[in-house]
C-alpha positions as a Markdown table, in Angstrom:
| # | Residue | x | y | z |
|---|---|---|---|---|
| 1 | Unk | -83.8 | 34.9 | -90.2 |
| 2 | Unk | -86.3 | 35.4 | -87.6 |
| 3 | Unk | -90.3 | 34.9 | -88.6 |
| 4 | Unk | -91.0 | 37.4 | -85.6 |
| 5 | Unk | -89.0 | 40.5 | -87.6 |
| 6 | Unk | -90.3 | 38.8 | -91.1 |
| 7 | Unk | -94.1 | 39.4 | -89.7 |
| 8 | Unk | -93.4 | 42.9 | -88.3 |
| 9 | Unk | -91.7 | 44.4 | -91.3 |
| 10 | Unk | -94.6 | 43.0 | -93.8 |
| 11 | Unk | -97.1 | 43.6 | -91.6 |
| 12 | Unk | -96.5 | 47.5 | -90.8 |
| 13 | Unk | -97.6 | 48.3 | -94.2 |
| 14 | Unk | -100.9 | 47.9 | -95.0 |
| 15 | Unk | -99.9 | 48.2 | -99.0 |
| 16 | Unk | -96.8 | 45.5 | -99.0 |
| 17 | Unk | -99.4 | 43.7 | -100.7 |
| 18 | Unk | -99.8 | 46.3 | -104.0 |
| 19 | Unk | -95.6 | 46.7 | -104.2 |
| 20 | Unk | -93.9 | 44.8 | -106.9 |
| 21 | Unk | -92.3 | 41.5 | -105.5 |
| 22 | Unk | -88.7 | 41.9 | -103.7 |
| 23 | Unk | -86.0 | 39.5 | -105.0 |
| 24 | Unk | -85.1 | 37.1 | -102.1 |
| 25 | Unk | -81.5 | 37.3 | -101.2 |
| 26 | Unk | -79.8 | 34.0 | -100.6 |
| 27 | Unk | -75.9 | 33.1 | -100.1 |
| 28 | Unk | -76.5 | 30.3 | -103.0 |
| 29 | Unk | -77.6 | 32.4 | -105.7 |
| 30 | Unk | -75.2 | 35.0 | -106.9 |
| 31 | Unk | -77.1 | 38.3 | -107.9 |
| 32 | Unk | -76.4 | 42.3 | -109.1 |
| 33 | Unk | -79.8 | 44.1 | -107.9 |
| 34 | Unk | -80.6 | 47.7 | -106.0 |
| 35 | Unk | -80.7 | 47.4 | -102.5 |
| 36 | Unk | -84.4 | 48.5 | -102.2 |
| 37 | Unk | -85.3 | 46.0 | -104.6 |
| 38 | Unk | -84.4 | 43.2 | -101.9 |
| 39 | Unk | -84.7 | 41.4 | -98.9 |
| 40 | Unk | -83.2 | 38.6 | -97.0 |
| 41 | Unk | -84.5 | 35.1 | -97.4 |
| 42 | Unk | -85.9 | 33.8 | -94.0 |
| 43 | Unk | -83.8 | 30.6 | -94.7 |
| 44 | Unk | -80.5 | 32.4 | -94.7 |
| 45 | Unk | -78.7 | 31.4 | -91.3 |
| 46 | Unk | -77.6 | 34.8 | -89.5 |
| 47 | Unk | -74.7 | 33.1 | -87.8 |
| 48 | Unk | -72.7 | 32.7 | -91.1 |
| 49 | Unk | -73.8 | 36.0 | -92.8 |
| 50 | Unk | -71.0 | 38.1 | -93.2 |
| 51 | Unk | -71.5 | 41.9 | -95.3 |
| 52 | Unk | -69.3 | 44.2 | -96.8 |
| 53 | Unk | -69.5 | 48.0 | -97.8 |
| 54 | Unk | -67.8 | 48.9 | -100.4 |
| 55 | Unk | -67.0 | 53.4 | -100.9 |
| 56 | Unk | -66.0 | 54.0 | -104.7 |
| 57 | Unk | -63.4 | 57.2 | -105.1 |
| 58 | Unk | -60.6 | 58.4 | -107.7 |
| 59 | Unk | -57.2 | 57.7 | -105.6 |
| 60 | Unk | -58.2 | 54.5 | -104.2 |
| 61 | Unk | -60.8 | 53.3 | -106.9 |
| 62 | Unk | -62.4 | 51.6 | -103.7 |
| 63 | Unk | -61.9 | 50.6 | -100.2 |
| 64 | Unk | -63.4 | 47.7 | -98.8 |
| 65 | Unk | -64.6 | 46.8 | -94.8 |
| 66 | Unk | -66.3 | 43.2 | -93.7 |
| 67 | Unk | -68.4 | 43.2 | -90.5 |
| 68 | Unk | -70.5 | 40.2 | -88.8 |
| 69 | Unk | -74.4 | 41.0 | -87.7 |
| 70 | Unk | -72.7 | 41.3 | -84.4 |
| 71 | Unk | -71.6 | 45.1 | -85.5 |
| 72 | Unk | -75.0 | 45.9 | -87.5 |
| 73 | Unk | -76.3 | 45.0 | -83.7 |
| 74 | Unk | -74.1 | 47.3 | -81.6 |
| 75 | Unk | -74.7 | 50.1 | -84.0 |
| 76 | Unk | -78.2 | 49.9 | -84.0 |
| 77 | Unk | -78.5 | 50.0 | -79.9 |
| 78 | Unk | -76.2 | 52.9 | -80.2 |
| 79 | Unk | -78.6 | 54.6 | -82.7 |
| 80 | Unk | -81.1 | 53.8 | -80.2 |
| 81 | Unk | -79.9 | 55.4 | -77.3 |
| 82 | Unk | -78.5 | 58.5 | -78.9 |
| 83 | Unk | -81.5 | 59.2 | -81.4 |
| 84 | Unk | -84.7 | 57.7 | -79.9 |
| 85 | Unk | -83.8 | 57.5 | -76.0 |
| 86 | Unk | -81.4 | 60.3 | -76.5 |
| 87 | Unk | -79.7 | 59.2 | -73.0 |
| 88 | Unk | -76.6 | 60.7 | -72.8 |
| 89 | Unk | -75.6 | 59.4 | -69.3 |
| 90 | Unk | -72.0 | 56.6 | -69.1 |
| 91 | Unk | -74.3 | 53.7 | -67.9 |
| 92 | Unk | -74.9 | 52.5 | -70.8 |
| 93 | Unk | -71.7 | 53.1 | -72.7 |
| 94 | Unk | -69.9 | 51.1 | -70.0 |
| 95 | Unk | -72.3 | 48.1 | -70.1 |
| 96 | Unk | -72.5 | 48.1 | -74.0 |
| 97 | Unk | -68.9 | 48.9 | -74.6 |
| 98 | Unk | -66.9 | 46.7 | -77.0 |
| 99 | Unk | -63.4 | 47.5 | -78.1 |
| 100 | Unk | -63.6 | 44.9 | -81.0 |
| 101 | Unk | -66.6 | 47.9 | -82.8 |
| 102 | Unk | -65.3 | 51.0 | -80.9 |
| 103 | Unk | -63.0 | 51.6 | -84.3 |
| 104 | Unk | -63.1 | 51.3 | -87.5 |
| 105 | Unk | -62.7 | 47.9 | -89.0 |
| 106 | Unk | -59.5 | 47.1 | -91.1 |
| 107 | Unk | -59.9 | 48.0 | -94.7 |
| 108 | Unk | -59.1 | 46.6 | -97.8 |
| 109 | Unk | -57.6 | 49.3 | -100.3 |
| 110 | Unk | -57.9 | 49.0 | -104.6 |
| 111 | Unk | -55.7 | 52.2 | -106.0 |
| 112 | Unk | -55.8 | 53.3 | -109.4 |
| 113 | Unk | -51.8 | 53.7 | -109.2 |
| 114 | Unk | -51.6 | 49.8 | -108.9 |
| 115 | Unk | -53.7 | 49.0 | -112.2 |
| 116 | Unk | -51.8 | 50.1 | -115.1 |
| 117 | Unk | -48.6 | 48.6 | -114.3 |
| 118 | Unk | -50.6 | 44.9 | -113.1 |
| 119 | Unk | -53.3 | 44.8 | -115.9 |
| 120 | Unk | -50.5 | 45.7 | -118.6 |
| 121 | Unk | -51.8 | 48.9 | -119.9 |
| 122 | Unk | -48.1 | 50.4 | -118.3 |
| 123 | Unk | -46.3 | 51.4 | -121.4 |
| 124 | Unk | -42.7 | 49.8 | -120.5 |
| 125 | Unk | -40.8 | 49.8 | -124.5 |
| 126 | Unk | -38.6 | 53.0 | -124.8 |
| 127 | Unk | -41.0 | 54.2 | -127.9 |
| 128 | Unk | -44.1 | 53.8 | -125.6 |
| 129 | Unk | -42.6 | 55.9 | -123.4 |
| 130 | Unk | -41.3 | 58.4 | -125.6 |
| 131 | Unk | -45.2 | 58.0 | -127.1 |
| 132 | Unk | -46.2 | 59.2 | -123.7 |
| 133 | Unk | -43.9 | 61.9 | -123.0 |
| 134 | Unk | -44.9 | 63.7 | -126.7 |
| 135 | Unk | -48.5 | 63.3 | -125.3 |
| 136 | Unk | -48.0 | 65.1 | -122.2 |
| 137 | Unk | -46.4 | 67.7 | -123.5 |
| 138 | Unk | -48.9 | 68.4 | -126.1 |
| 139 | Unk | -51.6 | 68.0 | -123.5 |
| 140 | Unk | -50.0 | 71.1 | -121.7 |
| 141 | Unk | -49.2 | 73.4 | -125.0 |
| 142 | Unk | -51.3 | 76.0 | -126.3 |
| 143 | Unk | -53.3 | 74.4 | -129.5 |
| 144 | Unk | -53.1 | 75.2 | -133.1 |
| 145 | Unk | -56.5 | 76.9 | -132.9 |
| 146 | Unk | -55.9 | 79.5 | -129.8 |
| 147 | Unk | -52.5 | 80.9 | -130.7 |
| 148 | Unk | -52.8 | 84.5 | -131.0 |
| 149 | Unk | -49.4 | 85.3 | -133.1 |
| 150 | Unk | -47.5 | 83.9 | -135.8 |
| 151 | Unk | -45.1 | 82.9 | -133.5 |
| 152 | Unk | -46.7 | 81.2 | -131.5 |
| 153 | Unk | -48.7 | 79.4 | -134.4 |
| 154 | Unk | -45.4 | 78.2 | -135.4 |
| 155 | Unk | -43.8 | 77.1 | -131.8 |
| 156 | Unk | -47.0 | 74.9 | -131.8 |
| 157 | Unk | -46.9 | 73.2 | -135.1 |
| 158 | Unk | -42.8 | 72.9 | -135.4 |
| 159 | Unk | -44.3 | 70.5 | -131.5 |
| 160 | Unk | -47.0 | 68.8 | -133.1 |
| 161 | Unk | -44.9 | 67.8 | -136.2 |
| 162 | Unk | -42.3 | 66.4 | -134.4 |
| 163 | Unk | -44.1 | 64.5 | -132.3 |
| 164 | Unk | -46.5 | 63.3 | -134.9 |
| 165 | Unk | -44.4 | 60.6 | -136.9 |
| 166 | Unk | -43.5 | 58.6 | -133.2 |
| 167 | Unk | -47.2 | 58.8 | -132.3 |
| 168 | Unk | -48.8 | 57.2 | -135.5 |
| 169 | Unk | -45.7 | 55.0 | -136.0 |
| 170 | Unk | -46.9 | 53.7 | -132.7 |
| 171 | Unk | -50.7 | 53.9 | -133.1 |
| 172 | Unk | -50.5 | 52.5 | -136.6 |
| 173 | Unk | -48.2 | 49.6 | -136.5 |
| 174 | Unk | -49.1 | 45.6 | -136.2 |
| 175 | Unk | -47.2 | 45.1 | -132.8 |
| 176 | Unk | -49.6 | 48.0 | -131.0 |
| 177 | Unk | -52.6 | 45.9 | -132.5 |
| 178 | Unk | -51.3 | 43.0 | -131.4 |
| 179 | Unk | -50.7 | 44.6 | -127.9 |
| 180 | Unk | -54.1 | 45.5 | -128.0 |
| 181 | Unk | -55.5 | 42.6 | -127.8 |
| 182 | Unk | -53.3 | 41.7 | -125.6 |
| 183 | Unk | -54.3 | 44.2 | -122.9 |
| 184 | Unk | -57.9 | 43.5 | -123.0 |
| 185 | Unk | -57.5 | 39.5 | -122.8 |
| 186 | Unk | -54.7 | 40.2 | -119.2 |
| 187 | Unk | -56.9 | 43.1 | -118.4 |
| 188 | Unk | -60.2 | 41.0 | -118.2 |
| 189 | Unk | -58.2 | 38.1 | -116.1 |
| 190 | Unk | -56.9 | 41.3 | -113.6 |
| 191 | Unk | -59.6 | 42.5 | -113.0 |
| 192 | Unk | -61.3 | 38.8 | -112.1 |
| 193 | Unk | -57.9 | 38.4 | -109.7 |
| 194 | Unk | -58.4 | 42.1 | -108.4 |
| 195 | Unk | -62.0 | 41.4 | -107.5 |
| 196 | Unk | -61.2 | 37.8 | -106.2 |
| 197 | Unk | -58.7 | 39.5 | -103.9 |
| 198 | Unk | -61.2 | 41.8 | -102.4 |
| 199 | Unk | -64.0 | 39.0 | -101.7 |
| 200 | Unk | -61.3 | 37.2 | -99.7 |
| 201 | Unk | -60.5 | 39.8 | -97.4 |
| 202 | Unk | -63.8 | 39.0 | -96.2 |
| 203 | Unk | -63.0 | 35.9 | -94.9 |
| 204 | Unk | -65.9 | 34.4 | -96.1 |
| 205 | Unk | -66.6 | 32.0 | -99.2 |
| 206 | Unk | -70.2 | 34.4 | -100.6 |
| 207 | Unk | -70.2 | 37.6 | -98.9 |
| 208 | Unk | -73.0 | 40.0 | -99.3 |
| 209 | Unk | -71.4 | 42.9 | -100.7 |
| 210 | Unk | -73.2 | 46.1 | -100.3 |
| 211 | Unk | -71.5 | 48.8 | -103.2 |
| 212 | Unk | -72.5 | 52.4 | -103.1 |
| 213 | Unk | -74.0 | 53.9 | -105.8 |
| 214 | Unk | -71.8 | 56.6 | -106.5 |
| 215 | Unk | -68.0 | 58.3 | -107.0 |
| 216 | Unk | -67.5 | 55.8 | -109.8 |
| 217 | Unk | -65.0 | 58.7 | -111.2 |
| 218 | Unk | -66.7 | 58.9 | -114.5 |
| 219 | Unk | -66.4 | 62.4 | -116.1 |
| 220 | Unk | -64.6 | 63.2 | -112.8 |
| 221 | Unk | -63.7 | 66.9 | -112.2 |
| 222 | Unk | -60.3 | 65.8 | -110.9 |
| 223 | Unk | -57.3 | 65.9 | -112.5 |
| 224 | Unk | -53.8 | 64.8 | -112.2 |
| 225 | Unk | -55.5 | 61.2 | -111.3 |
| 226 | Unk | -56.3 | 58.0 | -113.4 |
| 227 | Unk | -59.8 | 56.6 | -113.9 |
| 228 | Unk | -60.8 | 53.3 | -113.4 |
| 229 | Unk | -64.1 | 54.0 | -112.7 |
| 230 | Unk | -67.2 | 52.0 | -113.5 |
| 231 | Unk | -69.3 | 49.6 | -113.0 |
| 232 | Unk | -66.6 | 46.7 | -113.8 |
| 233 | Unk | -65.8 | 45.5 | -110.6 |
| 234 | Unk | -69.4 | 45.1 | -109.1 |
| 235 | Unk | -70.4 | 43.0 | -112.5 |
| 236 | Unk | -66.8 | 41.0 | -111.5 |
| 237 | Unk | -68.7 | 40.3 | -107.7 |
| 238 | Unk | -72.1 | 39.7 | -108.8 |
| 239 | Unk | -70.8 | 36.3 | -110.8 |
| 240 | Unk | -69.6 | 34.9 | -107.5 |
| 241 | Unk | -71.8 | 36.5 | -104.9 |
| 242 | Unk | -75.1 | 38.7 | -104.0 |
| 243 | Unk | -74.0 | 42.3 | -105.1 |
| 244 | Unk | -76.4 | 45.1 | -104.0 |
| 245 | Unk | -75.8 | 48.7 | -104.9 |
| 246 | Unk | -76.8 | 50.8 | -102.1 |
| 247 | Unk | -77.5 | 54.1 | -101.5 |
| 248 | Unk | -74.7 | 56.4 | -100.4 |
| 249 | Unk | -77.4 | 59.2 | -98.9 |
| 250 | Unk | -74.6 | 61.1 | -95.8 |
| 251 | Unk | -72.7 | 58.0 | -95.9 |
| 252 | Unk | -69.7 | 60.4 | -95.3 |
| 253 | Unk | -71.1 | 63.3 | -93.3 |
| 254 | Unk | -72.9 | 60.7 | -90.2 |
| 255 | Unk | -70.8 | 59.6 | -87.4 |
| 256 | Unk | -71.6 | 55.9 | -87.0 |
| 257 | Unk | -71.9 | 55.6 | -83.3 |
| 258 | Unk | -74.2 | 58.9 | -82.1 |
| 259 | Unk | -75.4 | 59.6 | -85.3 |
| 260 | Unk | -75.1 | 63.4 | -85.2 |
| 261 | Unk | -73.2 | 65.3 | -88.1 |
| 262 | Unk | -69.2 | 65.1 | -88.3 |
| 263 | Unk | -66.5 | 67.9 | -89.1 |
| 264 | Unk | -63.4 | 68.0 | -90.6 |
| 265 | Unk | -60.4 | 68.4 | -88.1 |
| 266 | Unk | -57.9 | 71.3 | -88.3 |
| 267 | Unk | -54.4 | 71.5 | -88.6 |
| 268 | Unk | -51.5 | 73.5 | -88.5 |
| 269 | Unk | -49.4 | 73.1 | -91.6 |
| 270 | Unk | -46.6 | 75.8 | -92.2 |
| 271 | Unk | -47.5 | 78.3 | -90.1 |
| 272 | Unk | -51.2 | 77.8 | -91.8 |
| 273 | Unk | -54.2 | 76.2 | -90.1 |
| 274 | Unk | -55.4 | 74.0 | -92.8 |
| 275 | Unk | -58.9 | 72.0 | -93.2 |
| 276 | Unk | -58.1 | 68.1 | -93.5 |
| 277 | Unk | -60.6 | 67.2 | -96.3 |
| 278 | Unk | -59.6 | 63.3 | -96.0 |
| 279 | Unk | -60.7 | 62.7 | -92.6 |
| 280 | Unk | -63.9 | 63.3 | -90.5 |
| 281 | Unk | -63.9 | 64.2 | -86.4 |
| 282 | Unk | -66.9 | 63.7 | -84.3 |
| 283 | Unk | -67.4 | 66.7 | -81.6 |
| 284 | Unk | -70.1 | 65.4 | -80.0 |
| 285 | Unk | -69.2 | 65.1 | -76.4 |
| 286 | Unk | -70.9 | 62.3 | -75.5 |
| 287 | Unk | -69.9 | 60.1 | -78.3 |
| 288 | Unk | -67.4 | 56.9 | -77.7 |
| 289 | Unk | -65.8 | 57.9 | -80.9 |
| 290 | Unk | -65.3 | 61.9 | -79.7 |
| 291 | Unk | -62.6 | 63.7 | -80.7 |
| 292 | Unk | -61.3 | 60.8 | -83.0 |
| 293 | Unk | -60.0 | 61.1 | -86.4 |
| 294 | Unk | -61.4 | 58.6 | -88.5 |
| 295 | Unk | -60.5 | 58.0 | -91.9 |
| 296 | Unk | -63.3 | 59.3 | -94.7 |
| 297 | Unk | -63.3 | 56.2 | -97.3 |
| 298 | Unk | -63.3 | 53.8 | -94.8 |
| 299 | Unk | -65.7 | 55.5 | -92.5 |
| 300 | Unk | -68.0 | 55.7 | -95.9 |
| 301 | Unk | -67.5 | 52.2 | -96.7 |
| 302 | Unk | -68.4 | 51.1 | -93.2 |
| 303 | Unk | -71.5 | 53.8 | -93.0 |
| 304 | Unk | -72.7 | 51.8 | -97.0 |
| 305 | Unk | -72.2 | 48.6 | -95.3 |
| 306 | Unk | -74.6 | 49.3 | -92.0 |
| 307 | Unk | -77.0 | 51.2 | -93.9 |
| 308 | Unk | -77.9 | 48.4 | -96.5 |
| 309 | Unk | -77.3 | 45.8 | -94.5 |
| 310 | Unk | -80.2 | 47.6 | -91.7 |
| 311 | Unk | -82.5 | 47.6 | -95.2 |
| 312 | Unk | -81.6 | 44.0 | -95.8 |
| 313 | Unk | -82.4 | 42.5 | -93.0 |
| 314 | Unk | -85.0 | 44.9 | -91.3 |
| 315 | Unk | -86.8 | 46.0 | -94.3 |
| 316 | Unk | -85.7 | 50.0 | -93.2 |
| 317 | Unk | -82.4 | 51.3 | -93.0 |
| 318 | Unk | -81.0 | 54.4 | -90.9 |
| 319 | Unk | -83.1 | 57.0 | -91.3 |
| 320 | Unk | -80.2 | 59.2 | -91.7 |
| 321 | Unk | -79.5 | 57.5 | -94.5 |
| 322 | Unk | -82.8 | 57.5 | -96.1 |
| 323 | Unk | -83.0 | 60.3 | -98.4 |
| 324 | Unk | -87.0 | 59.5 | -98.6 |
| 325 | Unk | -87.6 | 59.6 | -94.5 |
| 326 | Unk | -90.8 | 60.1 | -92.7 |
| 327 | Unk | -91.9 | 59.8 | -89.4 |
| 328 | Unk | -93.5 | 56.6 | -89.4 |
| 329 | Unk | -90.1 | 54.9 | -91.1 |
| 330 | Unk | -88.3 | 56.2 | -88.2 |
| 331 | Unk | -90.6 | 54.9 | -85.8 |
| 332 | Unk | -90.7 | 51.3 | -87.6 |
| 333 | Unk | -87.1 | 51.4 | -88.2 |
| 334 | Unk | -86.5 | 52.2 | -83.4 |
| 335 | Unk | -88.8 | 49.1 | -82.9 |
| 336 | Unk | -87.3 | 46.7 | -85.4 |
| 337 | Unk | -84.0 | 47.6 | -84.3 |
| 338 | Unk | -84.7 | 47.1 | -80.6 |
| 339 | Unk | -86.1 | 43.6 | -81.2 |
| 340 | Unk | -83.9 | 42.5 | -83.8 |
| 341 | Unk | -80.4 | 43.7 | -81.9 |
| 342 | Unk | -81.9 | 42.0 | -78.3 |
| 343 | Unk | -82.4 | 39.1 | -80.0 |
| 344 | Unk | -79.4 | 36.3 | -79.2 |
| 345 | Unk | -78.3 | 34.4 | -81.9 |
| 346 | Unk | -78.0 | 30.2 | -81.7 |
| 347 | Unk | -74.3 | 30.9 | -82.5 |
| 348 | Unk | -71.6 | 33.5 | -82.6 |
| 349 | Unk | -71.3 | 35.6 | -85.8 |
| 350 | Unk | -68.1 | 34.5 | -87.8 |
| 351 | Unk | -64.9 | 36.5 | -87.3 |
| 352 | Unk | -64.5 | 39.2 | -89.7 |
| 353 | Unk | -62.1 | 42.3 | -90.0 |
| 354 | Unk | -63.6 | 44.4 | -86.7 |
């Protein structure tokens, strides 16, 4: 880490002094902290520091992308010449143009389909399954307690006393107990394997791993989906490797290379023109990304990524990702980012997924 962006960051507030003490992140010491409660040690060598960003959701219970400072650098001269220069003229898009960061990097995918059937909570004997077909039924019938005629009061508890026997025969007996305990010794181990397999997509042996802070699909309006929501996975990380939870503030609404708002594209589906809620499109026509439909997750997982590792390593992040922005932080933020993505580094940044 550079002492010249150390000394500007501490020394632009006048009350760094009064703040409570920031924890000092190093690739040694395996942590779980909020990303404003950190910053980078000045020891860490930049060349080897790789980052993640990590975008919780329901479907996919997250997707994952790794980027090298070599992208936090090309975004943050974009951000300058869109926001602060506002210079909308090709010169400096051709001279600053690099197809490695002109798309989205490669993403690494955890879906809540996949996790029953691999941590062994899959019901697979033929009175499991018949456990779980009585369930679903009785999750869509009318209960005991709103049926309006006698009827109907009978329909529903002739169902519920047929299915009752199976489901406390099941519930009740020493093999689900011992299955029980079962489940939560393979689901533990899973979930270690799950969260191993996501570190190594990084391609890097301590990643910092930037997680946002929400989506974690707890007491999730949706339905028809499985939860495996939490906080699990991020404890799983922060054993092996610095975890920060960062701030998710229009991590999904900012296009991440002119920094103006994005839209959902249109399309034409059965003789219907349809909004496509699962992918954004930038309409700015100056933007290298224009009129490109990027994927939402991984566009949110990148946009997590950038915007704590910018607060990392500058002190202030994106101040479209700030939901506390002032003037001043936007005018500390164009000045660190000018010195710190001009600055050359001894070596190249290690080789990660875009």
């Amino acid at each position: 880490m550079n002492n010249a962006i150390y000394k500007l960051k501490h020394d632009a507030d006048p009350s760094t002094k009064n703040k409570q003490r920031k924890a000092f992140i190093d690739l040694k010491k395996p942590c779980h902290h909020k990303m404003e409660e950190c910053e980078i040690d000045q020891e860490v060598d930049e060349s080897k520091l790789v980052s993640s960003g990590t975008d919780n959701g329901v479907v996919n219970v997250t997707e994952t992308v790794a980027f090298g400072v070599d992208r936090l650098k090309y975004h943050l001269r974009l951000y300058n010449h869109f926001q602060v220069l506002q210079d909308e003229n090709g010169t400096f898009m051709e001279e600053n143009k690099d197809a490695q960061f002109q798309e989205l990097p490669r993403s690494f995918k955890i879906r809540s389909a996949e996790i029953p059937q691999q941590s062994g909570l899959a019901r697979l004997t033929i009175l499991g399954q018949q456990v779980a077909n009585y369930e679903a039924d009785l999750s869509q019938s009318i209960g005991i307690q709103h049926c309006s005629t006698f009827g109907k009061l009978e329909t529903a508890f002739d169902q519920y006393s047929q299915a009752k026997t199976s489901v406390r025969k099941f519930y009740h007996s020493k093999s689900n107990a011992k299955k029980k305990r079962r489940y939560e010794l393979a689901k533990g181990k899973y979930y270690d394997r799950l969260a191993a397999k996501e570190r190594r997509f990084t391609h890097a042996s301590t990643p910092i791993m930037f997680i946002g802070d929400r989506g974690h699909a707890v007491v999730s309006p949706f339905k028809g989906h499985l939860r495996f929501g939490g906080h699990w996975k991020e404890l799983c990380h922060s054993r092996y490797t610095p975890t920060l939870i960062t701030n998710e503030h229009n991590s999904s609404q900012t296009c991440l290379w002119c920094f103006s708002k994005l839209s959902h594209p249109y399309t034409a589906l059965d003789g219907q023109v349809k909004m496509t809620n699962g992918s954004f499109i930038c309409l700015n026509a100056a933007c290298p990304q224009k009129y490109v439909v990027m994927s939402r997750d991984r566009l949110s997982a990148l946009a997590i990524g950038l915007a704590g590792a910018a607060q990392l390593m500058l002190g202030y992040t994106f101040p479209c990702f700030d939901p506390k922005n002032t003037t001043e932080k936007q005018a500390m933020f164009s000045h660190l980012a000018l010195v710190f993505s001009n600055r050359k580094q001894q070596t190249s940044s290690p080789s990660v997924g875009g």
